[in-house]
N, C-alpha and C positions, 0 to 999 in steps of 0.2 A: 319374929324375925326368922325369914325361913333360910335364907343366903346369906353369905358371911356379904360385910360391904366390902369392896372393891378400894383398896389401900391408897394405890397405884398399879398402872398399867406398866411396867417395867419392875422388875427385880430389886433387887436391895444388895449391895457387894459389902459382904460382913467380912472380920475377922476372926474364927473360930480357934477355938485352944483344946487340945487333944484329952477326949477326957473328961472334958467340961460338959456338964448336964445344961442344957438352956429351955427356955421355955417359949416357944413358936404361937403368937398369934393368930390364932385359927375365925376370929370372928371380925377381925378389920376393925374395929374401935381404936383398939390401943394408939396412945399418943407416942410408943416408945418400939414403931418399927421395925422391923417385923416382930419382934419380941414382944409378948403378953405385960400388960402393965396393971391388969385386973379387968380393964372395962367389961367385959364379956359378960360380966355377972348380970343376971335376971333374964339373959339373948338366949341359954339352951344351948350356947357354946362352950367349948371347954379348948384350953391350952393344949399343944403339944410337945409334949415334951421329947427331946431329942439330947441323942450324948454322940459328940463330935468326937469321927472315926479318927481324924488328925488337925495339926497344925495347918491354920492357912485360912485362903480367901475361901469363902462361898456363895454364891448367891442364891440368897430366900426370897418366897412366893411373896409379891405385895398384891395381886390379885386374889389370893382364897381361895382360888379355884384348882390349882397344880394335881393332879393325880400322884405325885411323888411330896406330899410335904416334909418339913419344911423346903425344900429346896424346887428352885425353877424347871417349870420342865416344859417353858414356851407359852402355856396356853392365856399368858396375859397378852398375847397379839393379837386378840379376837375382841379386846377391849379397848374401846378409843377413849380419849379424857375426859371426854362429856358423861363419861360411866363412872369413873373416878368417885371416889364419897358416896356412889348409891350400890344399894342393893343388886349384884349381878343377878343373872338367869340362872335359872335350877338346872 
């Protein structure tokens, strides 16, 4: 697997807690959105970990592709639904 899968083509609106370490799905398996739930293992992917600057909403990457992870920075718009569950472009 050379491309993480494709989550969703829209964002994920979380609640983060200031402080708090979390672990950001980087390879699109996980059942637990955008957050790492293991699957990743044997894919050459690995988690990212992140520690939330504050209290509040965020929105994280359900594309895999962001240049800013974990958090959105647009480029799930270049994904339509039918991309959704496969493998994006490199």
């Amino acid at each position: 697997m050379s491309n993480p899968i494709i989550a969703d083509n829209k964002p994920k609106k979380v609640t983060l807690e200031k402080d708090k370490k979390y672990m950001f799905c980087a390879c699109g398996r996980s059942n637990n959105q955008p957050f790492c739930d293991g699957s990743h293992a044997g894919t050459g992917f690995s988690p990212k970990s992140f520690v939330a600057k504050e209290d509040g909403h965020a929105f994280l990457c359900q594309c895999k592709h962001t240049d800013d992870a974990p958090y959105c920075d647009g480029t799930h718009s270049q994904f339509d639904k039918d991309q959704v569950g496969t493998e994006g472009p490199g």
